[in-house]
TORSEKE-533633 format. One record per atom (N, C-alpha, C, CB): atom name; residue in one letter; residue number from 0; x, y, z. Coordinates in Angstrom, 2 decimals. Each point is the difference from the previous one (the first is absolute). Glycine has a CB too. Layout:
N
["CA","a",NUM,[X,Y,Z]]
...
This chain:
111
["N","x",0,[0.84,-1.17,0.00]]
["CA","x",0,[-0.84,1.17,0.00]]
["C","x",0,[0.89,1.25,0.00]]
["CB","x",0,[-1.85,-1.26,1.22]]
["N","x",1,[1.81,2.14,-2.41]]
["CA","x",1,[1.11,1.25,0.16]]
["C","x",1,[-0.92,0.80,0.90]]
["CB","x",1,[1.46,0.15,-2.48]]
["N","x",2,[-2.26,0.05,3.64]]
["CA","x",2,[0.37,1.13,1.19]]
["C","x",2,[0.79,-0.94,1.00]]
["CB","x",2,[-2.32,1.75,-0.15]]
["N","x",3,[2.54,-2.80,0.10]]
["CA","x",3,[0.93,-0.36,1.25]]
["C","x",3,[1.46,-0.17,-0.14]]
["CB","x",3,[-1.88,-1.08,0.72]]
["N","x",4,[2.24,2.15,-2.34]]
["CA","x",4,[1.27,-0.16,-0.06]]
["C","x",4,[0.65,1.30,0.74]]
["CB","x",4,[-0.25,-1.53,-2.21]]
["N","x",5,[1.73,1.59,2.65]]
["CA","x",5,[0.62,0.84,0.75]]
["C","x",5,[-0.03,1.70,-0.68]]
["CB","x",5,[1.48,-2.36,0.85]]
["N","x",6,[-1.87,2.17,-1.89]]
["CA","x",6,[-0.19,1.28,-1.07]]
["C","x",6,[-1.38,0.82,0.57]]
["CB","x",6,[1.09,-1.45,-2.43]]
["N","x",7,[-1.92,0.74,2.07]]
["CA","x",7,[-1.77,0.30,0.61]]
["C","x",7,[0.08,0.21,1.02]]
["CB","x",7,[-1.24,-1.22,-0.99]]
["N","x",8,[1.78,0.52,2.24]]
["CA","x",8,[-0.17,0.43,1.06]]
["C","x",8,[1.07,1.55,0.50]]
["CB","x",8,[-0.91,-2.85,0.26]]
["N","x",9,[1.96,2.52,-0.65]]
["CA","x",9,[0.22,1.56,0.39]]
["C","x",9,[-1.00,1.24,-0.89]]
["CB","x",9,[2.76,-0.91,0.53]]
["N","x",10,[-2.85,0.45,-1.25]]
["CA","x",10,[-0.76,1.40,-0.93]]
["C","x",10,[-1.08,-0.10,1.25]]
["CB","x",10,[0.26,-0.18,-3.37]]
["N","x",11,[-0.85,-0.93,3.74]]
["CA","x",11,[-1.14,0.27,0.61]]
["C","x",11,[0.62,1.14,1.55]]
["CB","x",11,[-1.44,-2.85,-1.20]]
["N","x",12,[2.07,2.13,1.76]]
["CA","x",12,[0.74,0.43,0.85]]
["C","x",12,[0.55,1.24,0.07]]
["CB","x",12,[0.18,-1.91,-0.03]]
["N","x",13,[0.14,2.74,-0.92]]
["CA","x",13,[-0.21,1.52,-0.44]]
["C","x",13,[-0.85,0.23,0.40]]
["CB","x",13,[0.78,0.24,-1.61]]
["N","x",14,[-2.02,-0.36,0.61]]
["CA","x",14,[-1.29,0.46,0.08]]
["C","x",14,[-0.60,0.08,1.34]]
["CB","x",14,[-0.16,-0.83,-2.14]]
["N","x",15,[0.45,-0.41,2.89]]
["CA","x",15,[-0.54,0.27,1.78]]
["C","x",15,[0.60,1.35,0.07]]
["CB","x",15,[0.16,-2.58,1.42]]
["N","x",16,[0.88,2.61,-1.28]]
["CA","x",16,[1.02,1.13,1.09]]
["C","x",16,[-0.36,1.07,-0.58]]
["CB","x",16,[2.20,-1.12,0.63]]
["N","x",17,[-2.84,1.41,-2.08]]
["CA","x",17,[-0.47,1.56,0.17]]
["C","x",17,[-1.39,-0.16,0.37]]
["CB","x",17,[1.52,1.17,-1.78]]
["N","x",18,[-2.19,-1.72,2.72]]
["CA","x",18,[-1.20,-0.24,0.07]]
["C","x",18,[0.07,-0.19,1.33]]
["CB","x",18,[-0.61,-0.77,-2.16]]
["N","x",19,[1.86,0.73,3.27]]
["CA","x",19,[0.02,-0.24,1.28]]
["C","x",19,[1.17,0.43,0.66]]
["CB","x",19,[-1.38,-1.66,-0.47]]
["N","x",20,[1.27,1.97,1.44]]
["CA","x",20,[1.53,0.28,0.92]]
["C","x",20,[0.74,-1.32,0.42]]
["CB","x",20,[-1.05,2.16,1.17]]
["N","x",21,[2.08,-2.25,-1.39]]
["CA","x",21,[0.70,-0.82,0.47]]
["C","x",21,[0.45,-1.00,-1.47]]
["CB","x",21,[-1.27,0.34,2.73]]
["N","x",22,[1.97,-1.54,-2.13]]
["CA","x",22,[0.24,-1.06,-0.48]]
["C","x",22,[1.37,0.45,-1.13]]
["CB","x",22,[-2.80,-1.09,0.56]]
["N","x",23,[2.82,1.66,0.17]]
["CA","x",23,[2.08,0.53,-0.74]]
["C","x",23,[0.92,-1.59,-0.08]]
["CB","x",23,[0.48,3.06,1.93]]
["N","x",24,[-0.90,-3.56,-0.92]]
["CA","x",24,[1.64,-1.20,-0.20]]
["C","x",24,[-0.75,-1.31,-0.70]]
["CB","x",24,[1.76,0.58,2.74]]
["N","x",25,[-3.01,-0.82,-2.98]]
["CA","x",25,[-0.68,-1.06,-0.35]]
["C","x",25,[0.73,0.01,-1.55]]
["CB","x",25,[-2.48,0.15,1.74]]
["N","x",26,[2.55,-1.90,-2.06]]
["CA","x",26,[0.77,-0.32,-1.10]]
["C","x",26,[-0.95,-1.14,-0.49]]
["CB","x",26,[2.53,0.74,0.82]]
["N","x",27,[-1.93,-0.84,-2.31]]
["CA","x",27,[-0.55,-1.40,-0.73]]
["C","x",27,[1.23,-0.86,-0.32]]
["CB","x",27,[-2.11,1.15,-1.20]]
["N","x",28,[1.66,-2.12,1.60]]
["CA","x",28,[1.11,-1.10,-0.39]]
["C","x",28,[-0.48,-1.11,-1.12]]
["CB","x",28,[0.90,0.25,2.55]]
["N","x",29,[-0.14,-0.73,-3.40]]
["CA","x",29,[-0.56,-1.04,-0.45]]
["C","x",29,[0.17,-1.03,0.59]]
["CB","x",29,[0.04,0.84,-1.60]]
["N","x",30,[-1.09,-1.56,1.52]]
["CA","x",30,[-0.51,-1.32,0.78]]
["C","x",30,[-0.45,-1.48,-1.06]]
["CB","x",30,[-1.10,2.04,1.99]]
["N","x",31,[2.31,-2.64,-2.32]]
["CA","x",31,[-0.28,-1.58,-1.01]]
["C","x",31,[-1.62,-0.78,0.73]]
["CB","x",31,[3.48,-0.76,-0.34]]
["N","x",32,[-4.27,0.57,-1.07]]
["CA","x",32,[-0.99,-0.25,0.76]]
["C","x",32,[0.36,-1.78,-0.53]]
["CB","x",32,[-1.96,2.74,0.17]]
["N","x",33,[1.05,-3.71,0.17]]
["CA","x",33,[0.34,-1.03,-0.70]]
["C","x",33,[0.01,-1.16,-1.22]]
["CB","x",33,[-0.07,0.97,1.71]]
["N","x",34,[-0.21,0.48,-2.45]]
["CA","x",34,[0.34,-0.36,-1.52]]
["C","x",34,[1.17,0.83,-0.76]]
["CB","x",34,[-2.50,-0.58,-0.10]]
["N","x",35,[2.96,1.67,1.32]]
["CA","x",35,[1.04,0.83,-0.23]]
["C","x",35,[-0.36,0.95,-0.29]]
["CB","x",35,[1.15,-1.22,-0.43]]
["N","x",36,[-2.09,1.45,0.56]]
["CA","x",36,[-0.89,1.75,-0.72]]
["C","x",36,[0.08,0.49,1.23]]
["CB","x",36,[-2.11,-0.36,-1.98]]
["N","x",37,[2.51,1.53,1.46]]
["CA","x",37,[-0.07,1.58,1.44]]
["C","x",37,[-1.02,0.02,0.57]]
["CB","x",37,[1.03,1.70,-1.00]]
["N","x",38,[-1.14,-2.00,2.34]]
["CA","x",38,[-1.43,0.53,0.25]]
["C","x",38,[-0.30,0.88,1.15]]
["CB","x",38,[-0.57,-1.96,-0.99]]
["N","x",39,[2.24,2.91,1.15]]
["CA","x",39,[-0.28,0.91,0.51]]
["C","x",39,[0.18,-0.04,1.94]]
["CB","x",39,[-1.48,0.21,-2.61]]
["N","x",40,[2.39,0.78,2.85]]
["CA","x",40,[-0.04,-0.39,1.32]]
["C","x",40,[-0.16,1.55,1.21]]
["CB","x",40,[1.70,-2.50,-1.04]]
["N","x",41,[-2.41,3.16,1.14]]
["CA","x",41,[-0.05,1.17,0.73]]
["C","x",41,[0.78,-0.24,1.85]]
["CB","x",41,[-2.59,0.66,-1.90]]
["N","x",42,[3.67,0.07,1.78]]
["CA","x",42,[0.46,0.02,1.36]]
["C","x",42,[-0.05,1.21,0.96]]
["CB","x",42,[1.28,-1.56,-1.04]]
["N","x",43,[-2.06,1.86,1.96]]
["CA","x",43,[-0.17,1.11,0.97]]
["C","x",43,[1.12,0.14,1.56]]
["CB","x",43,[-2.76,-0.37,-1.10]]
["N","x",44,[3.51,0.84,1.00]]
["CA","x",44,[1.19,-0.32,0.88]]
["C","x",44,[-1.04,0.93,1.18]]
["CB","x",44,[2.99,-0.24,-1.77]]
["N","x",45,[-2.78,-0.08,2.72]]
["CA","x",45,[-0.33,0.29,1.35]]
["C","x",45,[1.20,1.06,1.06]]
["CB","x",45,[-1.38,-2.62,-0.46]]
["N","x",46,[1.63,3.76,0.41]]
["CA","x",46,[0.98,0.82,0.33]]
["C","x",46,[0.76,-0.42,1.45]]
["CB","x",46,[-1.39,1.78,-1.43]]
["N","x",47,[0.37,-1.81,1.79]]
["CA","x",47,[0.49,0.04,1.68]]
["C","x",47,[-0.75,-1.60,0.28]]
["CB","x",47,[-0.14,3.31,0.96]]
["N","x",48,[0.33,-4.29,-1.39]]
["CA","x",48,[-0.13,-1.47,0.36]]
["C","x",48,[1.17,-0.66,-0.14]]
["CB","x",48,[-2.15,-0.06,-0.63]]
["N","x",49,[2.73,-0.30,-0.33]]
["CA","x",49,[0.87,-0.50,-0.85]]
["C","x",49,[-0.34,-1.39,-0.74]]
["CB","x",49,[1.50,1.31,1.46]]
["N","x",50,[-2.83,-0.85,-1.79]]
["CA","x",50,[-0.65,-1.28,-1.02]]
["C","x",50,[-0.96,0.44,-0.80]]
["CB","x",50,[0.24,-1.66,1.54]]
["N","x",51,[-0.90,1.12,-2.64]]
["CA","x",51,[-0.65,0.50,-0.89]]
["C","x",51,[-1.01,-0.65,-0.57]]
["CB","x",51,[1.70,0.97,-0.16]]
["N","x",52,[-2.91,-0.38,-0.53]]
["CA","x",52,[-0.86,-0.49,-0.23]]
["C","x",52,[-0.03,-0.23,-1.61]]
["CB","x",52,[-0.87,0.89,2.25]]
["N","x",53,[0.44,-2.06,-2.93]]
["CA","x",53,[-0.37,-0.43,-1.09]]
["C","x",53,[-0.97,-0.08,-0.55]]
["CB","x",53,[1.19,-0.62,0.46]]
["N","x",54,[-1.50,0.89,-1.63]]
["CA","x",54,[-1.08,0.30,-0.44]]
["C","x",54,[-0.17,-0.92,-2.14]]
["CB","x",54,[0.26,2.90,2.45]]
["N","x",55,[-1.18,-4.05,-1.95]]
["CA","x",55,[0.13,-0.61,-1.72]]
["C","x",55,[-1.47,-0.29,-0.28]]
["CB","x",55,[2.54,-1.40,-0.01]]
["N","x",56,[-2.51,1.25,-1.56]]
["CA","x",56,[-1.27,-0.22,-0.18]]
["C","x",56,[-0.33,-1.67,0.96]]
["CB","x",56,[0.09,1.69,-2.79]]
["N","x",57,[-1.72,-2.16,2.76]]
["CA","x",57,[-0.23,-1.35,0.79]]
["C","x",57,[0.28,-0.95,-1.36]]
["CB","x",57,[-2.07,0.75,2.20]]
["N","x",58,[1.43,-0.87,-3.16]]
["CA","x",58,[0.34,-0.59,-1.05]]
["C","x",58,[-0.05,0.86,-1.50]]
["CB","x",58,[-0.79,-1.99,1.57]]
["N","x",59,[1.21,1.03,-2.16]]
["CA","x",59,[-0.03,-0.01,-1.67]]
["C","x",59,[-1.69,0.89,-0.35]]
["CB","x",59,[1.72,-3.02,-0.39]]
["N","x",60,[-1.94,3.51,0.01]]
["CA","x",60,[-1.59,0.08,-0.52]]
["C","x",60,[-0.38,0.64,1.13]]
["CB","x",60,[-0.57,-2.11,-1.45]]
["N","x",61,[1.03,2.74,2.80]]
["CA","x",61,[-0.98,-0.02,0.96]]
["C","x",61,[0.50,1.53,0.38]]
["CB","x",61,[-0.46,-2.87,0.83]]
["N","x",62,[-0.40,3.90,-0.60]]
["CA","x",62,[0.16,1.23,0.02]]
["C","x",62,[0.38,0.30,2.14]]
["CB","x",62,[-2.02,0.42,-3.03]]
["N","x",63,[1.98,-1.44,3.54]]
["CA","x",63,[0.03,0.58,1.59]]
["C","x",63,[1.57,-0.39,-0.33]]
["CB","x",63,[-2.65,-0.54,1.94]]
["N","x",64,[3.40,1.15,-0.57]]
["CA","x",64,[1.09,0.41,0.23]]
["C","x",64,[-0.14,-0.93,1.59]]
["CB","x",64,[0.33,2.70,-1.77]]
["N","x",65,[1.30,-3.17,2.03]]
["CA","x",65,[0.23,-0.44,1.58]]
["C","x",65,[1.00,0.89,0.80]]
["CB","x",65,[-0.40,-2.43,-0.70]]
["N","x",66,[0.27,2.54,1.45]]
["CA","x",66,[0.78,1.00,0.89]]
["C","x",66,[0.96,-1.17,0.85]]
["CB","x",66,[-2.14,2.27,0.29]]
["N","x",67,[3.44,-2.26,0.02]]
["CA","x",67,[0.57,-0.70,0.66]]
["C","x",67,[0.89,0.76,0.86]]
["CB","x",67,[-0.40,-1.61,-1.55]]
["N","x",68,[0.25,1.69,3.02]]
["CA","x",68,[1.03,0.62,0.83]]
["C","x",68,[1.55,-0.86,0.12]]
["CB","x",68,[-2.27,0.99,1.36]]
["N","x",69,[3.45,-0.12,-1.42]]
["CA","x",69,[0.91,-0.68,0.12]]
["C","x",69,[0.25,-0.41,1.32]]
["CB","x",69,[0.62,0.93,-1.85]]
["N","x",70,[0.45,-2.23,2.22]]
["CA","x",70,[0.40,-0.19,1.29]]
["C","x",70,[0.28,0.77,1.04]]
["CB","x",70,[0.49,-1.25,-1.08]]
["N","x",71,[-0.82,1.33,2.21]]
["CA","x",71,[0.87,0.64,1.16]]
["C","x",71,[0.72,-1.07,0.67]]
["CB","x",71,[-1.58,1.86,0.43]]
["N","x",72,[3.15,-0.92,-0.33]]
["CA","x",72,[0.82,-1.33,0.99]]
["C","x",72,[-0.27,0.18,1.40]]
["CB","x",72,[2.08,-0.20,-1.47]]
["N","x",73,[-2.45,1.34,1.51]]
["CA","x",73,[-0.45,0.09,1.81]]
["C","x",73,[-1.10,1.36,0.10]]
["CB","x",73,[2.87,-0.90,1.17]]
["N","x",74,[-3.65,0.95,-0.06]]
["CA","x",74,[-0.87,0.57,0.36]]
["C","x",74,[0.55,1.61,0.44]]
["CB","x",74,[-1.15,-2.50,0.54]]
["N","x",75,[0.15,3.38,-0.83]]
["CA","x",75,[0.50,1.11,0.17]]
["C","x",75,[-0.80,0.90,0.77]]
["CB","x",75,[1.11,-0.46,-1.87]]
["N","x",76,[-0.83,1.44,2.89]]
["CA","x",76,[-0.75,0.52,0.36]]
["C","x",76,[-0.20,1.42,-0.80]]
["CB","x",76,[0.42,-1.50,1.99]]
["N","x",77,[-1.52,2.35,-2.19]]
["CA","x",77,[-0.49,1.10,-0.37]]
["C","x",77,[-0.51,1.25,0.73]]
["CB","x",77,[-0.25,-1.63,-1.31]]
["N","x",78,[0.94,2.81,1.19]]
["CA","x",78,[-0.37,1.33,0.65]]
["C","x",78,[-1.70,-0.06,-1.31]]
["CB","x",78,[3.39,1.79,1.06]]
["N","x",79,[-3.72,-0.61,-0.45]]
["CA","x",79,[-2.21,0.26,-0.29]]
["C","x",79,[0.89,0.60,-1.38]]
["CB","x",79,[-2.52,1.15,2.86]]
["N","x",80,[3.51,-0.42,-3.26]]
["CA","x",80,[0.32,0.69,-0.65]]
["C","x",80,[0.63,-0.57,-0.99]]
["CB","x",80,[-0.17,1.31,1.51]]
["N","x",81,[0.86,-2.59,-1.15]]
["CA","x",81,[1.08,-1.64,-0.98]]
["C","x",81,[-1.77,-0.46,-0.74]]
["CB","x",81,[2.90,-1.70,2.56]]
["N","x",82,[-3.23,1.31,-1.63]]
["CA","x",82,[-1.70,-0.53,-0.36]]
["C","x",82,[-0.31,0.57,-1.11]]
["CB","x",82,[-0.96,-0.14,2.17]]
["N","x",83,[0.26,1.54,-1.93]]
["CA","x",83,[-0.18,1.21,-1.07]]
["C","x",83,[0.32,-0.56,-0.93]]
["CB","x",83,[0.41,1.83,0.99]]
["N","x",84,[1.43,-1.61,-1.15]]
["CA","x",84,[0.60,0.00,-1.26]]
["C","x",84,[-0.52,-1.44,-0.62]]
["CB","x",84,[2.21,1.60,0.73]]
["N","x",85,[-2.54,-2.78,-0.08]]
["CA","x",85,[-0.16,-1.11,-0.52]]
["C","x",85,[-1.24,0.07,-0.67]]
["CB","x",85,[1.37,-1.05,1.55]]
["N","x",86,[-2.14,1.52,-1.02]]
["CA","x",86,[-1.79,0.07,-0.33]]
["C","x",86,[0.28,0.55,-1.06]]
["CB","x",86,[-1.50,0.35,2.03]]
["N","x",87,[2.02,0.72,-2.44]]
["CA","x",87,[0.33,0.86,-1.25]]
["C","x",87,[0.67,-0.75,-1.27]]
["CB","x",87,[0.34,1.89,1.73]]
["N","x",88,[0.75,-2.58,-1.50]]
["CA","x",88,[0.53,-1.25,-0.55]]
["C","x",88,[-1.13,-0.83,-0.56]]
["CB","x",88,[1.91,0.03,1.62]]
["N","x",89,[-2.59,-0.35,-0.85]]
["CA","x",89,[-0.75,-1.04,-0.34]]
["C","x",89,[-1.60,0.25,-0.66]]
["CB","x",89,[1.60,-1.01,1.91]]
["N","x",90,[-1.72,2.19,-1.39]]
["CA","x",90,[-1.13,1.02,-0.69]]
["C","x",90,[0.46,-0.18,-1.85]]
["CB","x",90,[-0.17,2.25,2.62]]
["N","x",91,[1.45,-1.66,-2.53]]
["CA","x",91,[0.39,0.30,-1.29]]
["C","x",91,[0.09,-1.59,-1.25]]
["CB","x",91,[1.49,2.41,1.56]]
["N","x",92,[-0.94,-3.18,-0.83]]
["CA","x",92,[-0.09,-1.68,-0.44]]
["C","x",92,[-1.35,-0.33,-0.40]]
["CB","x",92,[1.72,-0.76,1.66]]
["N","x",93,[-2.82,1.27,-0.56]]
["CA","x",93,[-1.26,-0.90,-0.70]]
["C","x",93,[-0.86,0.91,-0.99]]
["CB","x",93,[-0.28,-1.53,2.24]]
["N","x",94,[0.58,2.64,-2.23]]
["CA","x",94,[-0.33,0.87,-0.62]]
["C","x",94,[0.46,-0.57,-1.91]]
["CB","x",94,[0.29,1.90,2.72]]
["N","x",95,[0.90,-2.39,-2.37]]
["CA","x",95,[0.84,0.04,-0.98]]
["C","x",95,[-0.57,-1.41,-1.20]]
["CB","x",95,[2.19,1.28,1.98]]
["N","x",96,[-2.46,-2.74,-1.05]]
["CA","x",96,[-0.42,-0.65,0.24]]
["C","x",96,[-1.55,-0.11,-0.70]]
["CB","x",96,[1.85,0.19,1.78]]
["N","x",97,[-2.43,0.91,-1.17]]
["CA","x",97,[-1.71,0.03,-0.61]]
["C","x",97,[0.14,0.59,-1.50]]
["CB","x",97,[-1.38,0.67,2.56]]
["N","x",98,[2.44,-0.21,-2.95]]
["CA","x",98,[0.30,1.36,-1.14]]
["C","x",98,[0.48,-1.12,-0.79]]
["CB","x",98,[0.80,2.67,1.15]]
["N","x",99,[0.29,-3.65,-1.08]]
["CA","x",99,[0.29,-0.85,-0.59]]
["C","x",99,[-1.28,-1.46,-0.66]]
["CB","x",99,[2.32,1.21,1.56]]
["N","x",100,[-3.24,-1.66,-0.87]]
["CA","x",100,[-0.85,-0.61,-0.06]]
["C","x",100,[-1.07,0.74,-1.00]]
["CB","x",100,[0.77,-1.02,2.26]]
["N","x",101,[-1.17,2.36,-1.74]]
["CA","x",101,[-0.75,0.23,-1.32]]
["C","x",101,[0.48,0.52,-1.29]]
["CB","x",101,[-1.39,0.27,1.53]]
["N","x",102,[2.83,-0.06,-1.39]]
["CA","x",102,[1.03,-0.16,-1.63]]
["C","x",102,[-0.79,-0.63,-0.46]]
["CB","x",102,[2.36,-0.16,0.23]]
["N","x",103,[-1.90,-1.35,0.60]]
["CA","x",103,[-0.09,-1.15,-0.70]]
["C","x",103,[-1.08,-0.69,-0.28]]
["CB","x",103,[1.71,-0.01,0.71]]
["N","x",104,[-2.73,0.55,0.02]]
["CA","x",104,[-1.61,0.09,-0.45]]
["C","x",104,[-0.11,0.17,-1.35]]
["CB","x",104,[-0.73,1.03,1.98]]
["N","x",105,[1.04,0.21,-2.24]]
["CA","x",105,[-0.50,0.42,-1.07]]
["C","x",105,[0.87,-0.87,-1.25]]
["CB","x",105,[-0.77,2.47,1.28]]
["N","x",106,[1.71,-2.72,-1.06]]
["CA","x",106,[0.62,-0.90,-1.43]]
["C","x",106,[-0.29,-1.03,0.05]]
["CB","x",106,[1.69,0.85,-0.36]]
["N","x",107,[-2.50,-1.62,1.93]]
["CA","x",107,[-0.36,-1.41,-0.57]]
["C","x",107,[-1.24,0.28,-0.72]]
["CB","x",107,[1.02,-1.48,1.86]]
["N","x",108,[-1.29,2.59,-1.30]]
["CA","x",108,[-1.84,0.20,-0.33]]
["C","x",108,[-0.03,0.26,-1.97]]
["CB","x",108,[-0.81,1.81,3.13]]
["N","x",109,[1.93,-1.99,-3.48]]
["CA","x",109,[-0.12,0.91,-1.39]]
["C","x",109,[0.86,-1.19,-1.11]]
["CB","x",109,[0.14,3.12,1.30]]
["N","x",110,[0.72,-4.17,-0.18]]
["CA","x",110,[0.25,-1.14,-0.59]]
["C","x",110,[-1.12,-1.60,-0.28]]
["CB","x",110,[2.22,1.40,1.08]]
């Protein structure tokens, strides 16, 4: 499917960021799917965690998106203000997330 190649998704990925604050360090990676076709890999680095969230289509043909938090090696505690920044982080991810899904709405809807 060419929107889940690494091309489409940054263009898409533009298009968020003039449409929202934030999401400066978020990247696309390519991701071998298993027939070897790109299918795209959105990575949201987490500033003040030191882990990151993933973001791919669920399948072939299928317009929803999965969100995957990366590992923590150990537990952390949070000031109301560390929190904040996280809620904001993560505000910006699902935001990102819902924006990506109806991309891809619309090109399954038209395939």
């Amino acid at each position: 499917m060419p929107y889940r190649s690494k091309e489409t998704l940054e263009h898409w990925l533009e298009e968020f960021r003039t449409t929202r604050e934030g999401g400066a360090l978020i990247n696309v990676l390519v991701q071998d799917g298993g027939d070897g076709a790109d299918t795209g890999l959105v990575v949201v680095p987490l500033r003040n965690e030191g882990t990151e969230i993933y973001m791919q289509p669920v399948a072939v043909g299928d317009a929803n998106w999965t969100v995957t938090l990366g590992p923590r090696t150990s537990p952390r505690e949070l000031s109301s203000l560390e929190l904040q920044g996280l809620v904001a982080e993560l505000a910006v991810a699902a935001s990102l997330c819902q924006f990506l899904q109806d991309k891809s709405a619309t090109i399954v809807e038209t395939d």
